[in-house]
N, C-alpha and C positions, 0 to 999 in steps of 0.2 A: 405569551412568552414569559417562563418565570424569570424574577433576576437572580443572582446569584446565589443569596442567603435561600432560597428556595430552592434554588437548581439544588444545591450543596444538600440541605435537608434530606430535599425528597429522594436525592442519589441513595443516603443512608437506612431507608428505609423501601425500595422497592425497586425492579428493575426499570427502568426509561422504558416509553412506547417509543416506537419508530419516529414519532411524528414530532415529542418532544427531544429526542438527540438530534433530529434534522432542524428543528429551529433554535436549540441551543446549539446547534457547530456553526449556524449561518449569523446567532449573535455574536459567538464568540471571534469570529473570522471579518466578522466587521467591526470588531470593537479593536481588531488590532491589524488589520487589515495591511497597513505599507510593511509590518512585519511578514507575513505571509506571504505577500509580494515577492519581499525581495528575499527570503527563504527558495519560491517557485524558480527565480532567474537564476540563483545561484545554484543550484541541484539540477533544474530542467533544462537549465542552456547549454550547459556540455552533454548532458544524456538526449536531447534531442539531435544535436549536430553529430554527436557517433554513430544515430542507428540511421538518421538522415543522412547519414556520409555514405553507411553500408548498404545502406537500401538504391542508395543513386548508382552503384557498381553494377545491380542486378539490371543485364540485358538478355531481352528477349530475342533482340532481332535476328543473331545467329542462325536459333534456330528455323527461322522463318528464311532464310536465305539457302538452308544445306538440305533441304527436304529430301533432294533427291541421289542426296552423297550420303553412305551408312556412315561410311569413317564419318565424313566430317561431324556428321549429325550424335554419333556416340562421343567425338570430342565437343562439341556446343553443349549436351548434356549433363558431360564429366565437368565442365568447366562451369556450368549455370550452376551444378550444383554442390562447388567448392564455395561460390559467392553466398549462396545461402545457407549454408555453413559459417560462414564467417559472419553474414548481417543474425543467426541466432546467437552467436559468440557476443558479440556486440549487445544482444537485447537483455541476454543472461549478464552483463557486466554492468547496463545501465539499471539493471533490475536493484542490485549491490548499492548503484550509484543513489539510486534514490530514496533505498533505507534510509540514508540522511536526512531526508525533508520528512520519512514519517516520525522517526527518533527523534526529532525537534521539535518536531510540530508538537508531538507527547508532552514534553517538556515544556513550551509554550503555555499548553491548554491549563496543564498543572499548575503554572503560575496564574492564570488568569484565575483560575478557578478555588486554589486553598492559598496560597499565599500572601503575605501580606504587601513584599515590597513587589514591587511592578520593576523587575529586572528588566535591563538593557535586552536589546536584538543578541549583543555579541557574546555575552553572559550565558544566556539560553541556548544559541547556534554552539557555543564550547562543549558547553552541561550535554550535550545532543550525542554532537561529533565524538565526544573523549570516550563514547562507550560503540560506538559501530562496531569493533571488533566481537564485543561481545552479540550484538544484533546481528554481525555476518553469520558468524558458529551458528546462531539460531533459523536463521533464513535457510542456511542449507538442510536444515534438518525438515523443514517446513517443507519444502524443495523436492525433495526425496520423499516425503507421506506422498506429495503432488504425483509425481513420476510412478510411483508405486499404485495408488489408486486410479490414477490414468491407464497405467497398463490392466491392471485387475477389469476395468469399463471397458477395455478393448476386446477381451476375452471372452466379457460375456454378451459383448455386442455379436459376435460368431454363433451364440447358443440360439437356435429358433425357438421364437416367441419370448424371449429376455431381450432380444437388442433394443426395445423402446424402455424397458426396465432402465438397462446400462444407459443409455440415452438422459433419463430423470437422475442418474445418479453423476452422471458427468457434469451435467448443469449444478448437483446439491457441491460438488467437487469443489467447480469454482469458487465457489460464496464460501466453503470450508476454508478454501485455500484463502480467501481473503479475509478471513476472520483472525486464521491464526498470525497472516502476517501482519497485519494493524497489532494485534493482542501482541504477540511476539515482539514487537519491535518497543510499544510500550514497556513491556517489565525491563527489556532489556536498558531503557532509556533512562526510568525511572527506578528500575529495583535493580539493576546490574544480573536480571538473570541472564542465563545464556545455557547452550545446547540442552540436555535433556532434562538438567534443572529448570531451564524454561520453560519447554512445552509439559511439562510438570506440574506447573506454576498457573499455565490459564487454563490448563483443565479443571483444575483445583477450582478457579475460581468461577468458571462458566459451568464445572458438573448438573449445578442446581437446575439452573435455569438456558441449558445448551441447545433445544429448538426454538427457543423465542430468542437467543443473542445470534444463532442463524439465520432466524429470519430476518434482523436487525440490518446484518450487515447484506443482505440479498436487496433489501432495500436500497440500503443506500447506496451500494455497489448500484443498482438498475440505474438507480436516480441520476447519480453523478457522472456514470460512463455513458448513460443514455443521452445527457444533455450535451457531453465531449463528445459524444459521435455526431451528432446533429449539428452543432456547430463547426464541426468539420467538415462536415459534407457541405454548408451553407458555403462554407469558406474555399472550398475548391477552386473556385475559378480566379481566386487573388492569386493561385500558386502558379496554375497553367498561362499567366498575361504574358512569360515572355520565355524564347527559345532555351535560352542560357541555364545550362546544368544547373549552375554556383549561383544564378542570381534566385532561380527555383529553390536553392536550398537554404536559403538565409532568409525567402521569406518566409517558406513553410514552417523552417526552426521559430523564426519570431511569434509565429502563430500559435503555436503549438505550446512555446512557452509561455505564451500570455493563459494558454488554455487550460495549462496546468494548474492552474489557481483550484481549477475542480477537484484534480486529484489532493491536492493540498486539504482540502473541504471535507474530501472523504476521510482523510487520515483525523483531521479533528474529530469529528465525529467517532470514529474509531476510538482514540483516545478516551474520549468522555464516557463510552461503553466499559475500555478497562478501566479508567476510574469509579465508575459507577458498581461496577460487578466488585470492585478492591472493599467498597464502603458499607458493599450488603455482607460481605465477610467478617465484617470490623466491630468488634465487640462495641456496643455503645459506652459504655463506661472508660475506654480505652482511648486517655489524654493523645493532643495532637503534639507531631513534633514542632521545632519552631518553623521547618521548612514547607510543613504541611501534613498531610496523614501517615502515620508512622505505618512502617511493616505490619502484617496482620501476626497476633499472637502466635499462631499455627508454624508460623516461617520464618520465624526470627532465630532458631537455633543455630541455623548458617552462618558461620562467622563471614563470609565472604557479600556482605550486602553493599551496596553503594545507595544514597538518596542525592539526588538533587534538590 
């Protein structure tokens, strides 16, 4: 494990292996840990009770009751599948909701990592929050590549002998998708980009080295959603101990957002990724501001920059 004056260093001079941003985001996530914490509860405990709420509405039993009535069975169907309509509405709004905890987290790591003073929780959680608007603009654009390259994989999953093709490229999809929203939510946190200036911005900076910060983040996506599925399944049967909708849903939410700490974990790491890509851009000779690494020469012409 490097320490700082190291981690900092070697950012400026070469891209991170997988295996050093996975032990530098688990330093840096224990080194401030009650912050993260309470980052997770305050992001994760209304975005779990929303989609926990929508998800407790979906019943099955209807259907399993009207087998042999058409009506009834085309209104169980029409009606199962306004609820799941509504619990994706919900998943798409927690999605927004939690740009928050990676926009901070950004911020966090930043201070951990170039600054001098060790700012407050409430200081960082502001510097975070005061730009989401600008990270939503970006999200949806992110959103839409998603949606669009989804559909294109659909297409050619229909073409004989391409559907295992589309199949490898729906999986490369994910980890893209997850690249640019970590990347995305960073510039917007720390550099005030936003819509097409943004996804402008981490192409720019990943063009160099764009299948190894893929692979980066396929890791640590596996790693961190891998070890949140697992412990969710472990967890299953603290949720099933008792009849009661409501008491199933507050403890499943409890769990879920203790669990988030992972997803939290991921975004650090994320972070450290677009810090580290920002510093292989960064002319060496090029003084730091006092809040930390200034804009990179190339993208300062933009009067519209913000630094935290």
């Amino acid at each position: 494990m490097m320490d700082r004056q190291t981690l900092t260093d070697t950012m400026g001079q070469r891209l991170l292996k997988a295996g050093e941003v996975l032990s530098s985001g688990y330093a840096l996530l224990s080194n401030r840990f009650g912050s993260y914490l309470l980052l997770s509860f305050l992001v994760y405990l209304p975005a779990n009770l929303i989609t926990g709420y929508f998800a407790m509405q979906i019943d099955l039993t209807p259907l399993l009751e009207v087998q042999n009535d058409l009506n009834l069975l085309t209104e169980a169907y029409e009606s199962l599948l306004g609820e799941y309509v509504h619990l994706i509405g919900a998943q798409l709004a927690v999605m927004f909701l939690t740009l928050v905890a990676a926009m901070v987290t950004a911020v966090i790591v930043k201070n951990q990592l170039f600054d001098e003073e060790n700012r407050s929780f409430g200081k960082n959680f502001y510097q975070g929050v005061r730009m989401w608007p600008r990270g939503a603009l970006s999200l949806i654009l992110v959103l839409i590549e998603l949606i669009l390259g989804s559909f294109g994989c659909a297409v050619l999953m229909m073409v004989p002998l391409i559907g295992l093709v589309a199949f490898v490229l729906m999986i490369a999809l994910v980890f893209i998708f997850q690249m640019n929203y970590s990347l995305s939510s960073a510039a917007a946190a720390l550099r005030g980009r936003f819509g097409f200036d943004n996804l402008r911005y981490i192409r720019f900076l990943s063009a160099p080295v764009y299948p190894q910060t893929i692979g980066i983040f396929a890791i640590v996506t596996l790693i961190s959603n891998g070890i949140l599925m697992i412990v969710s399944l472990l967890t299953t049967n603290l949720v099933t101990f008792s009849d009661n909708q409501w008491v199933m849903l507050a403890v499943s939410t409890l769990i879920d957002t203790i669990l988030s700490i992972l997803s939290v974990y991921g975004f650090v790491c994320g972070a450290i990724v677009f810090l580290n890509l920002e510093e292989l851009h960064r002319p060496k000779t090029q003084p730091e501001t006092e809040n930390g690494p200034s804009e990179l020469k190339e993208e300062v012409d933009t009067e519209d920059r913000f630094h935290v």
